[in-house]
NUZAKE-670828 format. One line per field, with one value per atom (N, C-alpha, C, O, CB): residue number from 1; residue in three letters; x, y, z. Coordinates in steps of 0.1 Angstrom, whole numbers. Glycine has a CB too. Layout:
BEGIN
i NUM ...
aa ala ...
X X ...
Y Y ...
Z Z ...
//
This chain:
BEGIN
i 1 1 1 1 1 2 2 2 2 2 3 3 3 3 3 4 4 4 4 4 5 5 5 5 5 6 6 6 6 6 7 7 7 7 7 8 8 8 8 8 9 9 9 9 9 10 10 10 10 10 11 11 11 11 11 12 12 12 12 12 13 13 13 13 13 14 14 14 14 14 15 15 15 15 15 16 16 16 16 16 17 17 17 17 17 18 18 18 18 18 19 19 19 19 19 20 20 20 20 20 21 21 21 21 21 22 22 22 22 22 23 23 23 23 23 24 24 24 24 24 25 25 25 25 25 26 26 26 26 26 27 27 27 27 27 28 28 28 28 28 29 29 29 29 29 30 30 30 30 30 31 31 31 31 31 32 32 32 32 32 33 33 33 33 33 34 34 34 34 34 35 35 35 35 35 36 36 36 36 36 37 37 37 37 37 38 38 38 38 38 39 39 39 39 39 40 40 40 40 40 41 41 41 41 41 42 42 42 42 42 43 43 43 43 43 44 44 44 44 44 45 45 45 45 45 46 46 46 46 46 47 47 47 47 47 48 48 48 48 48 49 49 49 49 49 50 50 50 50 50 51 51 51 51 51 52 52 52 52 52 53 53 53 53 53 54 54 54 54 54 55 55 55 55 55 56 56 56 56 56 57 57 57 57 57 58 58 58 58 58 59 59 59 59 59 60 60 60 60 60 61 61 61 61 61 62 62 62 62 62 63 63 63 63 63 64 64 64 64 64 65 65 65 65 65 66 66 66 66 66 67 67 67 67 67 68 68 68 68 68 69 69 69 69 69 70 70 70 70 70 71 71 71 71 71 72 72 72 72 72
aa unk unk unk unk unk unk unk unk unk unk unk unk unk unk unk unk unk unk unk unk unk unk unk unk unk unk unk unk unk unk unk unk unk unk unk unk unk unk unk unk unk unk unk unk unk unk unk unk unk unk unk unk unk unk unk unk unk unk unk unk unk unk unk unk unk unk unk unk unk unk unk unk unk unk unk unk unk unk unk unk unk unk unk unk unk unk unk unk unk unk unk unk unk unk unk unk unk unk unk unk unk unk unk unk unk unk unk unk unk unk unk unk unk unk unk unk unk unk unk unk unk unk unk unk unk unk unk unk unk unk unk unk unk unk unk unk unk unk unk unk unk unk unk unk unk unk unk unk unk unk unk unk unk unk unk unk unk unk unk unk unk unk unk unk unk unk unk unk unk unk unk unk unk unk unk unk unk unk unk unk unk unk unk unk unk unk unk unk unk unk unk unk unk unk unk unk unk unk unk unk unk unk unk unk unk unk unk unk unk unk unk unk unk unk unk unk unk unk unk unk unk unk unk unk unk unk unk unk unk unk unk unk unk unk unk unk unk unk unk unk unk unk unk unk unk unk unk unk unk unk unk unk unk unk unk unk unk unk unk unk unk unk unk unk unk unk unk unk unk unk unk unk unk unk unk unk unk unk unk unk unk unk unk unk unk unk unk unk unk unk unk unk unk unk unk unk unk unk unk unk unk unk unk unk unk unk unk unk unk unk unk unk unk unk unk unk unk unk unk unk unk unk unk unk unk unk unk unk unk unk unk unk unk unk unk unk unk unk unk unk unk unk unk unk unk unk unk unk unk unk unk unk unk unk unk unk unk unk unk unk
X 322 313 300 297 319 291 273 267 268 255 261 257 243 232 257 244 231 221 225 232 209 198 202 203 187 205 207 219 224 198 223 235 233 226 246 244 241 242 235 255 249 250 243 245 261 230 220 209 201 217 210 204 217 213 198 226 229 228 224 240 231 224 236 245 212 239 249 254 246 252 259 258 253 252 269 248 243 227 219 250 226 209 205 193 200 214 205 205 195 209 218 212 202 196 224 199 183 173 164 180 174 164 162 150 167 169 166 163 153 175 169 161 149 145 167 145 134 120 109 136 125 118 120 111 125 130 131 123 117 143 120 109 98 92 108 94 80 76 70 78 81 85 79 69 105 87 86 77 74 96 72 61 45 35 63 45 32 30 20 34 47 44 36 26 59 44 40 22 16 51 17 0 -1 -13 -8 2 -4 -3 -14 4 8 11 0 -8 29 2 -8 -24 -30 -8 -29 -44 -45 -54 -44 -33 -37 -36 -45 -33 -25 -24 -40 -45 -18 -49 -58 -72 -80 -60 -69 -81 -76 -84 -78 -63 -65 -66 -74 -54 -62 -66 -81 -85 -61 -93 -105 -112 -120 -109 -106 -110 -102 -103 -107 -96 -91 -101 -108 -73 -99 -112 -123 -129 -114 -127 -146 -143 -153 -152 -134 -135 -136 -142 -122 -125 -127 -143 -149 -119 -145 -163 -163 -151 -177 -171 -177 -179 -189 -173 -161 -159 -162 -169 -142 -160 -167 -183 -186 -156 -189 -204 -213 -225 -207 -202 -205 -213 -223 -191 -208 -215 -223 -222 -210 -237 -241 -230 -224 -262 -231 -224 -225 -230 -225 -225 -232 -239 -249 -223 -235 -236 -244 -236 -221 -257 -266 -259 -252 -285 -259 -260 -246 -243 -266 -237 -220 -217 -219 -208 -214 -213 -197 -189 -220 -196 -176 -171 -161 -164 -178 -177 -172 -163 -192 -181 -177 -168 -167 -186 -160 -147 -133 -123 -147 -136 -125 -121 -112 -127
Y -1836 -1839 -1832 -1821 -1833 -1844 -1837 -1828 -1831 -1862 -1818 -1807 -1812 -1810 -1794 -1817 -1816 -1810 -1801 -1818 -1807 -1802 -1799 -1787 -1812 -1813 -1813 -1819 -1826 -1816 -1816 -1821 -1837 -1839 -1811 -1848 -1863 -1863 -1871 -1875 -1855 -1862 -1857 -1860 -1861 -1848 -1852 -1861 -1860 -1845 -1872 -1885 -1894 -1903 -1894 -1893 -1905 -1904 -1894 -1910 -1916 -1922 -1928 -1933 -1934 -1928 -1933 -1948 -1954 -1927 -1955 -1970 -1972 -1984 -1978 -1956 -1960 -1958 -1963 -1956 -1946 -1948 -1960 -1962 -1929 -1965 -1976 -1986 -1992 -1981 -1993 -2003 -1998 -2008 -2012 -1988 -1983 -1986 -1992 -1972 -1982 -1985 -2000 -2002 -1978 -2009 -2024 -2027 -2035 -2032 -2023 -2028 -2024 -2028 -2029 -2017 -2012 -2020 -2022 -1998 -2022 -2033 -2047 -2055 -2034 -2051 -2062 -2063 -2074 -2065 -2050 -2051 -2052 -2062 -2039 -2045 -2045 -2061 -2068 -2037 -2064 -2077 -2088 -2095 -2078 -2089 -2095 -2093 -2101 -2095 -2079 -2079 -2081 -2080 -2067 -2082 -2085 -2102 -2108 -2081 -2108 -2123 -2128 -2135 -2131 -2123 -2128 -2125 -2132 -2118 -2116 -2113 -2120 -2122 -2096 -2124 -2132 -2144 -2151 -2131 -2149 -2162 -2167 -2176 -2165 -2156 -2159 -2162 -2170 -2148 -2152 -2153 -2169 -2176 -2141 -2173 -2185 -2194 -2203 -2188 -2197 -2204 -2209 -2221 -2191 -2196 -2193 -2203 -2212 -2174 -2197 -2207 -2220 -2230 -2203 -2222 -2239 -2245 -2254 -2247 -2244 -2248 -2248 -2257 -2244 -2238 -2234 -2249 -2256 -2217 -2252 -2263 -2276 -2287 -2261 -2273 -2288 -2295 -2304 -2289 -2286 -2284 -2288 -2295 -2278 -2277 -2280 -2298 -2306 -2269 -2303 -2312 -2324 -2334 -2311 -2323 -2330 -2333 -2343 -2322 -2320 -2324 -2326 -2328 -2316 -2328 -2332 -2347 -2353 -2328 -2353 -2368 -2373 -2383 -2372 -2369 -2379 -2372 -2371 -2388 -2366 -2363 -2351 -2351 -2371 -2341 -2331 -2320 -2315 -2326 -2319 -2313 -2317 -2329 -2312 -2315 -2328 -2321 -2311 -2328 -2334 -2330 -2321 -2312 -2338 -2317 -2307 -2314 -2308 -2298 -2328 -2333 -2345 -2355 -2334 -2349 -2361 -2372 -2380 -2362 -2374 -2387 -2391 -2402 -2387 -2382 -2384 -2393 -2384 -2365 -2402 -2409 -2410 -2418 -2426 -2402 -2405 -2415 -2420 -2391 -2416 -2431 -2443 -2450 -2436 -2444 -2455 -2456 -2465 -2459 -2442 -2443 -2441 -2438 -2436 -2444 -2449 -2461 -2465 -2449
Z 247 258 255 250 271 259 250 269 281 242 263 272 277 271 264 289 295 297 305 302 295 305 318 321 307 331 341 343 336 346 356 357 364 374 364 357 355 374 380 344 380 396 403 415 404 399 408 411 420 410 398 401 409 417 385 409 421 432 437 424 437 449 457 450 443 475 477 481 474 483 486 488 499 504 487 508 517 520 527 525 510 509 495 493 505 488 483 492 492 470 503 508 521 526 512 526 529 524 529 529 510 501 497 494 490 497 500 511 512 498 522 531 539 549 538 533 535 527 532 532 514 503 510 512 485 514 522 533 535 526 546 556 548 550 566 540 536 535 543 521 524 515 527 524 511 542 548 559 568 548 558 565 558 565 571 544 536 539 543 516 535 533 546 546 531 556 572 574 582 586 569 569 558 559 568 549 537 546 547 521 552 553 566 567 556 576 586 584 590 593 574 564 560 564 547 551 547 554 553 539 565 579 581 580 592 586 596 588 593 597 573 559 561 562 539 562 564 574 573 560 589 598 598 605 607 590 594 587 592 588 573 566 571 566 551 581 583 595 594 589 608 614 614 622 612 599 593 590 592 572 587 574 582 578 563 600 611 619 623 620 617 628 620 618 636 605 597 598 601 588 595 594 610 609 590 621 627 634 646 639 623 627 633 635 633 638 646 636 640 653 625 612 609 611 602 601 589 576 574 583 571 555 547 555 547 539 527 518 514 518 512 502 510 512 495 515 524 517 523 522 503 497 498 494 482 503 499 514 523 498 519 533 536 530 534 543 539 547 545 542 555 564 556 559 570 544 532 521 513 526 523 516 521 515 506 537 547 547 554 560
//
């Protein structure tokens, strides 16, 4: 038997603080996606929107010479 430094059992861990420890990475996990997902939600409705007034005129265009009228 090879002689440790430290002894090997005070790195384990029990089956009940590792499944803490997952679920805790799983709240996170699930609380980043939901502000990421809401952020990008918020950008596309904002361009769907813009992209609505635009097509029927409430905007002017960006682009004068581009008529999107004529590629309906």
């Amino acid at each position: 038997m090879t002689n440790y430094p430290y002894d090997q059992n005070d790195h384990l861990i029990t089956k009940e603080q590792c499944k803490e420890m997952i679920d805790d990475a799983i709240r996170q996990h699930n609380r980043n996606a939901s502000i990421i997902s809401f952020c990008v939600g918020w950008v596309v409705l904002a361009l769907f929107a813009e992209g609505l007034l635009r097509l029927i005129g409430v905007i002017d265009p960006v682009f004068p010479w581009l008529d999107v009228h004529t590629l309906l």
